[in-house]
N, C-alpha and C positions, 0 to 999 in steps of 0.2 A: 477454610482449613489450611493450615500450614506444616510444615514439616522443618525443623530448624536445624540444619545439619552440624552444627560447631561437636554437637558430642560423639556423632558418626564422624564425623571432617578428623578429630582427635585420635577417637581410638583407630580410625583406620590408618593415619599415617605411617604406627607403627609397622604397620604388618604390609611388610617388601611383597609379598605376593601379589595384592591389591594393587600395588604400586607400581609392580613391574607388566602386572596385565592389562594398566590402563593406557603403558607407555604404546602400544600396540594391538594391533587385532587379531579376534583368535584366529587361531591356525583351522584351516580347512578340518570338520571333523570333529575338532575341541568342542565340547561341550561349555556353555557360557557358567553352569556349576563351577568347575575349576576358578575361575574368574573372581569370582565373589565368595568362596569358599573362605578368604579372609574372617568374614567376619558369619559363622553361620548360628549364633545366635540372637543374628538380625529380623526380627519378627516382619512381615510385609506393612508398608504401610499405605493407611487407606485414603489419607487426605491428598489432596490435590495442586499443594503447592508447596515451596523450599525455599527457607533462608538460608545461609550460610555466611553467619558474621564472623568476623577473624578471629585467629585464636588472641590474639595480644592486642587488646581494643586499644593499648597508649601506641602503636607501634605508628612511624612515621608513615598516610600513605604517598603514593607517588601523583602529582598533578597529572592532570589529562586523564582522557577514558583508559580504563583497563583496553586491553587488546589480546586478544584469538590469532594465538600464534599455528593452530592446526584441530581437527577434527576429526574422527575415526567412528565406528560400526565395528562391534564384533558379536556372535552368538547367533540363536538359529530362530529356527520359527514358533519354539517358547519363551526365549529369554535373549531380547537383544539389548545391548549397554553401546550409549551414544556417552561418546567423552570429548569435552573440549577443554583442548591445552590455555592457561589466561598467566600472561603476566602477573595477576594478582587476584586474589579471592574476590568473588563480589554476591552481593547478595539479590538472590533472583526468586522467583513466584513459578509453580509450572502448576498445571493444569488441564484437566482436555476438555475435546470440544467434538461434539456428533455432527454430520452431516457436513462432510466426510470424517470419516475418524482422524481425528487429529491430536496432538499433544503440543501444547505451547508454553516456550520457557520466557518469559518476562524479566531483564534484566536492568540496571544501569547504563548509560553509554557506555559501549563497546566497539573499538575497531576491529573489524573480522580481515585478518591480514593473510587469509587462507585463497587459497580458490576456489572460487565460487561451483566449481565443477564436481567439489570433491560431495557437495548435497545431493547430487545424483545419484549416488551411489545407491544400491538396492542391495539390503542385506535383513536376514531375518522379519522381523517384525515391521520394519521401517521401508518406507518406496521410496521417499527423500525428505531433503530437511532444507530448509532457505532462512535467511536470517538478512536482519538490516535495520538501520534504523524507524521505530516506528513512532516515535513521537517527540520532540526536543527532550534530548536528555533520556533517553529511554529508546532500549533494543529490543527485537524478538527474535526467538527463533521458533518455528512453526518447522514439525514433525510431520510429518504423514505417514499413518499408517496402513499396512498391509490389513490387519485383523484390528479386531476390538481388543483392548491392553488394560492393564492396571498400572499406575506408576507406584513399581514397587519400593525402587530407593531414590532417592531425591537430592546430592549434596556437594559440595565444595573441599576441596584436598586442598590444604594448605603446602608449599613448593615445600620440596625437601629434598637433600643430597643431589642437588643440581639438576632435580627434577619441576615443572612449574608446578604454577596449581592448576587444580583441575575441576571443571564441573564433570560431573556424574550423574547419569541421570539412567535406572534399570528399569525396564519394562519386560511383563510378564503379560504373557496368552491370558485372555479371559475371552465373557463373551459376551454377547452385547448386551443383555438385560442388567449386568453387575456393570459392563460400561455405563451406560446411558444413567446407570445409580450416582455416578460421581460425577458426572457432565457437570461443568459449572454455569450458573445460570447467566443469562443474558449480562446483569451488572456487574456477577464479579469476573467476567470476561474483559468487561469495561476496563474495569480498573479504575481509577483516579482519571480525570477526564483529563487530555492535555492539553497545555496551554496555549489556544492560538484560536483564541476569538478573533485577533484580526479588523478588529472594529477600530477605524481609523477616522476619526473628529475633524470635520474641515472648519477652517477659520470663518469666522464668522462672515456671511455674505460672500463668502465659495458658493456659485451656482454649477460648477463644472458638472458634465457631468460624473459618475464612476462607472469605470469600465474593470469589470472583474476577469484578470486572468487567471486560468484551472490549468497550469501544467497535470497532464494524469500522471497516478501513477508515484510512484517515490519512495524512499525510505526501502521496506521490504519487500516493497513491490517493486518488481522491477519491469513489470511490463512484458512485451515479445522482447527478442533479442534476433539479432540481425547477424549478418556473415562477423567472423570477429571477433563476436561478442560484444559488439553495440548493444548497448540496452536503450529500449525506449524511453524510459525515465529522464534517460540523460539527454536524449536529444530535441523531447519537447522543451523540456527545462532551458533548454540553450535558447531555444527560440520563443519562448514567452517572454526570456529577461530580455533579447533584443527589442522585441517590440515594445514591451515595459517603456525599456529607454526612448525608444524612437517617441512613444506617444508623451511622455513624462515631458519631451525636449521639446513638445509642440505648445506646449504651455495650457492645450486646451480642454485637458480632462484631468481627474485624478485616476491613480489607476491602484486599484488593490491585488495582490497575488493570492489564493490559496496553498501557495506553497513558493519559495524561492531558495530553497535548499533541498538536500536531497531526502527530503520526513516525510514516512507515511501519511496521508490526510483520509479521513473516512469518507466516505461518498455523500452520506448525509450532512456532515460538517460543510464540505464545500460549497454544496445550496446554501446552507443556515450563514457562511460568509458573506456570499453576494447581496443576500437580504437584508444580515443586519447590517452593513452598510450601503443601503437603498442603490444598491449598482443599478445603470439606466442601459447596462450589455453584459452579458456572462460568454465568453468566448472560453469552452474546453479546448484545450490542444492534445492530441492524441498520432500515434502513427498506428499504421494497421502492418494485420498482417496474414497471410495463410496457411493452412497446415500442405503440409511437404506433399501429399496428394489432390488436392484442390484444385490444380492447375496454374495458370498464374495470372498475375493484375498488376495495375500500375495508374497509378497516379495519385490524385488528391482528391477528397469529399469532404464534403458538408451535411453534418445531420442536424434534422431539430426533433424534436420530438411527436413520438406517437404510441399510440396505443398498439397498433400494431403495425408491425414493420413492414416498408414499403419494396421487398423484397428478401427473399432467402438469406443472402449472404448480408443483409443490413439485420437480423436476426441475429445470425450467428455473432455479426460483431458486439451487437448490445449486451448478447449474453456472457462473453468474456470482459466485457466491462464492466459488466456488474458485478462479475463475482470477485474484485477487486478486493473487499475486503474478506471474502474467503481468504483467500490468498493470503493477508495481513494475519489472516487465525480467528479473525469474530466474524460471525455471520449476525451484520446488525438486520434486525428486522427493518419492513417499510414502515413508515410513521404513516400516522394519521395527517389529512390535512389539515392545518392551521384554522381556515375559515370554511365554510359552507356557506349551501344558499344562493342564489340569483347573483349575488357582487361578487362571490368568488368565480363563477360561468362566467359574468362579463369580464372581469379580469383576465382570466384565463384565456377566455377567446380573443379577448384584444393582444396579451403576451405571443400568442400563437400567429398571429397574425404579422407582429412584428420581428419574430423571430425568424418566420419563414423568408420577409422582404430582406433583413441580413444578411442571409444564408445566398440568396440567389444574387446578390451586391456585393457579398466575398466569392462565390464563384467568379462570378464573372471580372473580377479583379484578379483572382490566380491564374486565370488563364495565360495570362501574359509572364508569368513570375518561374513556371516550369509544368510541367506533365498532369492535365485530370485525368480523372476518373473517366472512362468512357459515359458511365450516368453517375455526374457528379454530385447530384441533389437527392440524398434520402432523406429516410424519416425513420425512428426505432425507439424505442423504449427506455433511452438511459434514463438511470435512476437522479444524476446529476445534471440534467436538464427538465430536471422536475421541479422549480421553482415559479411557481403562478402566475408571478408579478414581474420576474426577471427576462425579458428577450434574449434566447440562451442558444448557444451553437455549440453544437462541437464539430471539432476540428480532425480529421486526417490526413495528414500530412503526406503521404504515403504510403507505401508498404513494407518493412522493413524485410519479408521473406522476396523481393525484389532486390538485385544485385543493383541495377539501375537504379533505382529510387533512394537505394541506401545512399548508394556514392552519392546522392545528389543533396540529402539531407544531412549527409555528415559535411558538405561543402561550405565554408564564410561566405561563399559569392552565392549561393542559393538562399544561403538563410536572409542575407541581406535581401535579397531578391523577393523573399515570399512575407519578410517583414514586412518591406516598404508597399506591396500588395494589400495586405491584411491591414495598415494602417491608412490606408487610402479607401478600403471598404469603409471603414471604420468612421472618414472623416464623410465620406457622402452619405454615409446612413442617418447620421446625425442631422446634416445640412437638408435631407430632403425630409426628415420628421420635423424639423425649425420652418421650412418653408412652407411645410402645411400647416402647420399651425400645432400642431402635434406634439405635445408633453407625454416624455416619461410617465408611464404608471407609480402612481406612489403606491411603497407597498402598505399592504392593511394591517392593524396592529395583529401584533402575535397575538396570538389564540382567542381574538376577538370572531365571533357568532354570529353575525347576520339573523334578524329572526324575521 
């Protein structure tokens, strides 16, 4: 369902009230009626997403992304109006989404040139609101709300009398049974899938192997964030392309990224990367982190996977990982596995096997590069070390709620340091599966059955 705002976007220009309410938020007390009284024989509407094409389609637009020059929250805990100021109209999709209440605007690339701080705000209907790139070429911004909502008006202000344009977007109190009636379902949360199969063709009689790097994390996710406002995003991201390079320059593997910019990646896509191109190591990079009463930690771990977690706090950290794509606004379900049967058990037992000999050959390689983990070897449940065939780790770097640990990962002389470590795992892991005699698991075709 959509909602196409060009003939709201029109008739509201005229009316300076609308305009001059959206320039700002209400006044302490102000009822959000005033606000929207513009236009009040606006019927509510009940679909769940909004286009808003320009009024003058010949009209020249401007190259590069639109850009979010500011943000605001005004109204109470009936009627709260989220408004973002844009260089230029653009046309976007909103929708919401249960567990937790949420409302998601799906737009074009967008640079959001706001601070990032101003999403925390708590006002009315709304706890916060986060935004960032989610896919090449495509933004989100992901609402959270207080209560269960209607999205009652949906739409785009074209700039006028040296005012910009504006996205607009009204929500209204409802309650959940009428919510969960508009929930959008699984595929049109999806959207259009994006582009980044990632499937990368070696030349013929390349035997190298592929090592798949997982920066976590990206785009609108931005992970924990550290004293500053370090974001995690960005400082796996730094240290994946180091090592990228280091291994790329050794001439003896190929190496594929699930991400090398800063784009949301789904958690289920990053498996389906390493597989379709038959990586022979899945190495996630991730930093940790704790909440402000936990006490404190310091250093570096290695996880691989488990069913269940090999401690408390390697629980806790799974389950902030995974809700990664919460975070992004879709809560994609678990898939189904691929194969069954006796060959996918041996498979799987053989992956586990070699993923845990990894794990304890890049321990024992960081040791020397800066700070473990006092027990640097767990195990937990990520969704993204859930690949059968793939030998998979993930990575924490350290703790980014650590003053120490930060300085030390925001450091070029660390990063170099735990690169040149992690590619030294990398190269003996290799060398001692070659000397036993021991090949990579080839994966099994997709959604082939064992009987």
């Amino acid at each position: 369902m959509r909602v196409f705002g060009q003939a709201l976007g029109l008739a509201l220009v005229g009316a300076m009230g609308l305009v001059l309410a959206c320039g700002a938020p209400a006044r302490a007390g102000e009822p959000l009626a005033v606000q929207i009284a513009a236009r009040p024989d606006a019927a509510p509407t009940a679909a769940p997403s909004a286009s808003a094409p320009s009024e003058d389609a010949g009209r020249a637009v401007a190259p590069g992304p639109a850009v979010a020059t500011d943000a605001r929250l005004a109204g109470d805990a009936q009627r709260t109006r989220l408004v973002i100021d844009l260089s230029r109209p653009v046309e976007f999709r909103a929708f919401t989404l249960a567990n937790p209440y949420r409302v998601i605007l799906d737009l074009p690339e967008v640079r959001f040139a706001f601070d990032a701080s101003k999403g925390q705000t708590k006002r009315g209907l709304v706890n916060a609101y986060r935004y960032g790139d989610f896919a090449p070429g495509k933004a989100r911004v992901v609402v959270d709300l207080a209560e269960p909502v209607t999205i009652d008006k949906a739409f785009v202000l074209e700039a006028v009398d040296n005012q910009p344009a504006r996205l607009v977007l009204d929500l209204v109190k409802t309650d959940a049974a009428n919510f969960t009636s508009t929930v959008a379902t699984a595929a049109e949360a999806r959207g259009a899938p994006p582009d980044i199969a990632h499937v990368e063709t070696p030349a013929d009689g390349d035997t190298r192997p592929v090592i798949c790097l997982d920066p976590g994390h990206g785009g609108i996710d931005s992970g924990t964030t550290g004293a500053s406002a370090f974001a995690e995003k960005n400082i796996v991201l730094d240290v994946a392309l180091a090592l990228r390079d280091k291994l790329e320059a050794s001439g003896k593997y190929r190496v594929v990224m699930t991400r090398s910019t800063d784009t949301f990646i789904p958690l289920g896509e990053r498996v389906r990367i390493a597989r379709a191109n038959r990586a022979a190591l899945f190495v996630s990079i991730h930093a940790d982190a704790l909440a402000r009463n936990d006490g404190q930690a310091r250093g570096a771990s290695v996880y691989t996977l488990s069913e269940t977690a090999s401690d408390a706090e390697a629980a806790q950290v799974a389950e902030m990982e995974n809700k990664a794509d919460l975070i992004a606004g879709v809560d994609l379900s678990e898939e189904s596995n691929e194969v069954a049967g006796i060959l996918f058990d041996l498979a799987q037992r053989e992956t586990k096997n070699f993923s845990a000999l990894f794990a304890r050959t890049l321990v024992g390689a960081m040791k020397g590069a800066g700070r473990i983990h006092k027990k640097p070897l767990k195990s937990a449940g990520f969704r993204v070390l859930k690949a059968h065939d793939v030998p998979s780790v993930l990575v924490e770097l350290g703790y980014m709620s650590s003053r120490e640990d930060l300085k030390l990962m925001t450091s070029d002389a660390w990063r170099d340091k735990v690169t040149d470590a992690m590619q030294s795992a990398i190269a003996d892991f290799f060398a001692t599966r070659v000397a036993g005699g021991i090949a990579a698991p080839a994966p099994l075709a997709t959604g082939s059955v064992p009987r």
